[in-house]
N, C-alpha and C positions, 0 to 999 in steps of 0.2 A: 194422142198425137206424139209424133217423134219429135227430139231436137233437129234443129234447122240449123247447121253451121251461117246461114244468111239472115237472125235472128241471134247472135251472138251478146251473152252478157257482156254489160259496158263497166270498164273499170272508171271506178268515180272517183277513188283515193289509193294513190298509189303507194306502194309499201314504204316506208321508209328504214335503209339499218334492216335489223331482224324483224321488225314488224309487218301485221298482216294488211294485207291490201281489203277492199270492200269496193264489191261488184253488184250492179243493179242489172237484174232479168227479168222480162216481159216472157209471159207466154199463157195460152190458153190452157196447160197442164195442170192439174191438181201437183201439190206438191208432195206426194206419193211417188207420183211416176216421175220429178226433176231430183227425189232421192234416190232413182233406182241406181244400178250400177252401171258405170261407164255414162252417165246420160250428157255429157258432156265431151261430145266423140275428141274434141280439139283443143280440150283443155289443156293440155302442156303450151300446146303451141301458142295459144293466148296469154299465157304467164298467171296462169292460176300452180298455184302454191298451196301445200296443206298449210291449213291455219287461215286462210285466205276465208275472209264472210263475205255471202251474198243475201242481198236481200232479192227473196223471188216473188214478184206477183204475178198473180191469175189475175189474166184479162174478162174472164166471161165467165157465162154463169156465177158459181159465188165467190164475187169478187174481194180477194183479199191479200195480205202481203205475209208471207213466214222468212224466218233469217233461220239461213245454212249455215253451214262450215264445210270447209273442204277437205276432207277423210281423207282421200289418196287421189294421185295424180301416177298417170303411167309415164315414162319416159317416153316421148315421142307420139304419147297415144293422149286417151279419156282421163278425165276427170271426173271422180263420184263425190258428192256433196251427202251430209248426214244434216235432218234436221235438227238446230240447236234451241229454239225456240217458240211454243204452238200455245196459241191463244185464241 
């Protein structure tokens, strides 16, 4: 499944100063494919930030939660997220 700009990660803690902000995402995705590249078509425009953590859950099948970080952001474009932590 693609991302859904109408399914948008929620920012919970917003940055403060130089510090990273932390964003919570729902989706049926393995978090393989919410690592790919760009999978986050709208990510500038939301204010995702490298250094920025998300924590991603998978809604179905096996249900579980991985925390990102946010690798690169394009000007005006996606944001790619790299997994920082798998258990």
């Amino acid at each position: 499944m693609a991302y859904a700009t109408t399914n948008p990660p929620k920012l919970m803690i917003p940055r403060m100063g130089a510090g990273t902000a932390l964003w919570a995402y729902t989706s049926t995705d393995v978090h393989t494919t919410v690592a790919g590249a760009d999978y986050f078509s709208n990510g500038d425009a939301l204010g995702m930030e490298v250094g920025d953590v998300i924590l991603v859950s998978k809604s179905s099948a096996t249900i579980g939660t991985t925390v990102h970080y946010v690798s690169v952001v394009t000007a005006g474009g996606a944001a790619t997220v790299a997994a920082a932590i798998l258990a």
